[in-house]
PyMOL CGO cylinders between C-alpha atoms (Angstrom):
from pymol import cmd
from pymol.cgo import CYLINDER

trace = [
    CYLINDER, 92.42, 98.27, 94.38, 90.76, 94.96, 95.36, 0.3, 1, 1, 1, 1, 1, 1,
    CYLINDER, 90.76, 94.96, 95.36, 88.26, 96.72, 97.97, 0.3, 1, 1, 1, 1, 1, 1,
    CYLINDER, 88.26, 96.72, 97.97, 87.15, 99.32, 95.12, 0.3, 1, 1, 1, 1, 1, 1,
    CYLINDER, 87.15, 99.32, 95.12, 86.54, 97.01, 93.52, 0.3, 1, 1, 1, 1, 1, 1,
    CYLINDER, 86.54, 97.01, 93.52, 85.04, 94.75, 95.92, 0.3, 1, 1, 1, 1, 1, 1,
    CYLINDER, 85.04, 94.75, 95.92, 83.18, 97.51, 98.05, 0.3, 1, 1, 1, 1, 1, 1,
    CYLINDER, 83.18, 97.51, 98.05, 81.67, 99.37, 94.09, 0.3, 1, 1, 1, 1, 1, 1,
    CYLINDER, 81.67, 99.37, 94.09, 80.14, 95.81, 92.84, 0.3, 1, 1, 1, 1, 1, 1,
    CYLINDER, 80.14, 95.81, 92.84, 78.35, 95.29, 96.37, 0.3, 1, 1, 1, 1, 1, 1,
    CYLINDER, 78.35, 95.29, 96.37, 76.91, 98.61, 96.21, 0.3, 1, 1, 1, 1, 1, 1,
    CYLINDER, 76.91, 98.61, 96.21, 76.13, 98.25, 92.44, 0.3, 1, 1, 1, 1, 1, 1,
    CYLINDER, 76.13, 98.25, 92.44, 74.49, 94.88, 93.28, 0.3, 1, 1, 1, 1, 1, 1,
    CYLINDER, 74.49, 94.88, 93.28, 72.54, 96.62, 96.78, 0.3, 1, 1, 1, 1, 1, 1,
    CYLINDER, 72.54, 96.62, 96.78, 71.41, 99.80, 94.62, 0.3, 1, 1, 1, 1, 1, 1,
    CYLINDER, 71.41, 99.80, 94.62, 70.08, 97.38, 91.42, 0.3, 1, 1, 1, 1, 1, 1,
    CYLINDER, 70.08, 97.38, 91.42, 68.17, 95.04, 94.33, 0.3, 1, 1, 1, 1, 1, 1,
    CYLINDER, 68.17, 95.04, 94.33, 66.78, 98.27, 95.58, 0.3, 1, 1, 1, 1, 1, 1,
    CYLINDER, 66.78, 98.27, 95.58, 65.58, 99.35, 92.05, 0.3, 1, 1, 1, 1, 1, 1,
    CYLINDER, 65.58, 99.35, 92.05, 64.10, 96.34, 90.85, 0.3, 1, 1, 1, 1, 1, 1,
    CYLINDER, 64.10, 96.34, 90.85, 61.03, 96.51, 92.92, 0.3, 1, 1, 1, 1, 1, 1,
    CYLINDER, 61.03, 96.51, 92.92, 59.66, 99.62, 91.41, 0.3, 1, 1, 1, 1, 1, 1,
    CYLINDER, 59.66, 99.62, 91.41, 60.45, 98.05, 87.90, 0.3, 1, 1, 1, 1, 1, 1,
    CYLINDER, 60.45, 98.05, 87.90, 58.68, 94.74, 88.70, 0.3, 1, 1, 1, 1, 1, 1,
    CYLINDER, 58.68, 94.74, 88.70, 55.66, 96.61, 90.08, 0.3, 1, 1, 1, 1, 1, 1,
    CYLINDER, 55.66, 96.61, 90.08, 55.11, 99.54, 88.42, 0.3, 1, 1, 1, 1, 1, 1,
    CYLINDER, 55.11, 99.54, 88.42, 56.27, 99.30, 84.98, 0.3, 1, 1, 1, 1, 1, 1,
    CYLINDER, 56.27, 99.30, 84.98, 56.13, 102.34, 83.47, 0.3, 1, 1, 1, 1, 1, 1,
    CYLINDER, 56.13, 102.34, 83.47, 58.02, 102.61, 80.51, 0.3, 1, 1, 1, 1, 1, 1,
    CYLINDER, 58.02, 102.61, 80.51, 59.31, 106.49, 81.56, 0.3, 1, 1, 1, 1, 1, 1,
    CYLINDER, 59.31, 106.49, 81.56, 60.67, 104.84, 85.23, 0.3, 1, 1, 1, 1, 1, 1,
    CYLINDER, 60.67, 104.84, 85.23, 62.11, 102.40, 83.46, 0.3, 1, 1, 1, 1, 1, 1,
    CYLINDER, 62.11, 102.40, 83.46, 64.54, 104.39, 81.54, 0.3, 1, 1, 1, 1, 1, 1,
    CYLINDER, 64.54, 104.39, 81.54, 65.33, 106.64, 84.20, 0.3, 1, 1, 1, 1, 1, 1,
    CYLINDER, 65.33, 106.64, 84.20, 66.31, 103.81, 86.21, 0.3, 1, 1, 1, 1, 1, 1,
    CYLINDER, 66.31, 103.81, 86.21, 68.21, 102.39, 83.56, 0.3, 1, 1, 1, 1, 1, 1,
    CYLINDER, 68.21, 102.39, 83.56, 69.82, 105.39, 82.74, 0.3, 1, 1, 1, 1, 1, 1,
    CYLINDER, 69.82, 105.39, 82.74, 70.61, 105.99, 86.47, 0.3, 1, 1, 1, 1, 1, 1,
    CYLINDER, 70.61, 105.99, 86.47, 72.79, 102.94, 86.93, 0.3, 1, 1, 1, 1, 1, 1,
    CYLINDER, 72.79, 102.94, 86.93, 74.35, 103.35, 83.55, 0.3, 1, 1, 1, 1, 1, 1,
    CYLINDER, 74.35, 103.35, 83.55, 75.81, 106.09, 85.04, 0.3, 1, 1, 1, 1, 1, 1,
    CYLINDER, 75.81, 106.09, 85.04, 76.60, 104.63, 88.05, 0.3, 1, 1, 1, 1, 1, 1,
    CYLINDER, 76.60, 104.63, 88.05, 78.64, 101.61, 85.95, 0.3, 1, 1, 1, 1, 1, 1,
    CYLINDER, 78.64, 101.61, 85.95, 80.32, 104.13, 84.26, 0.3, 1, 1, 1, 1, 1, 1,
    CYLINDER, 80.32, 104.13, 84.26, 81.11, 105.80, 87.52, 0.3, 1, 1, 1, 1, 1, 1,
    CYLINDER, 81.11, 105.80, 87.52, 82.67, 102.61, 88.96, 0.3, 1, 1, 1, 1, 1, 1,
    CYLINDER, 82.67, 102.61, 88.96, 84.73, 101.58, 85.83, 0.3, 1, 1, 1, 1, 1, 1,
    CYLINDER, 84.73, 101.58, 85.83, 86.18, 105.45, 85.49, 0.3, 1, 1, 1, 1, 1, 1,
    CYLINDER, 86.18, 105.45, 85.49, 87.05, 104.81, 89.68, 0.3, 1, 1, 1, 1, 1, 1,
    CYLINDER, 87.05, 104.81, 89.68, 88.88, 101.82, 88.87, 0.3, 1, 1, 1, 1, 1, 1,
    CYLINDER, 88.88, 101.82, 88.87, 91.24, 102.82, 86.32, 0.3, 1, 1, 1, 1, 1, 1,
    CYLINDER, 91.24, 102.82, 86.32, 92.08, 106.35, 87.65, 0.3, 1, 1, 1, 1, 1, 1,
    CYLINDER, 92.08, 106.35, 87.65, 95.32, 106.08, 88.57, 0.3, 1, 1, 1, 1, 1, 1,
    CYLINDER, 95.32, 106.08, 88.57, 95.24, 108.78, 91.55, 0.3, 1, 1, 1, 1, 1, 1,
    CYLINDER, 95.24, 108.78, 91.55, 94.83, 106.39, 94.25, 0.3, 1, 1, 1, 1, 1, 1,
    CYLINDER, 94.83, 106.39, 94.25, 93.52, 107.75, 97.36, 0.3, 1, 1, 1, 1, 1, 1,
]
cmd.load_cgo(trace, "trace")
């Protein structure tokens, strides 16, 4: 359970690095929410990974 956890907030944390730049540079409001939508999903991805109890 600890590496899930471990390994899905390093990931979360590489993929929100990765996206910043085109927010900082280009901001365009229709980017933005795509990205922001994007890793909303992906946060709700890890949290439903970490309490399923089907361990594999």
């Amino acid at each position: 359970m600890f590496v899930k956890a471990f390994t899905g907030l390093v990931a979360s944390a590489l993929a929100l690095a990765f996206l910043a730049v085109p927010i900082l540079k280009l901001k365009d409001p229709a980017l933005i929410a795509v990205i922001v939508l994007g890793v909303a999903l992906m946060f709700i991805d890890l949290v439903q990974k970490l309490t399923d109890k089907d361990d594999r």
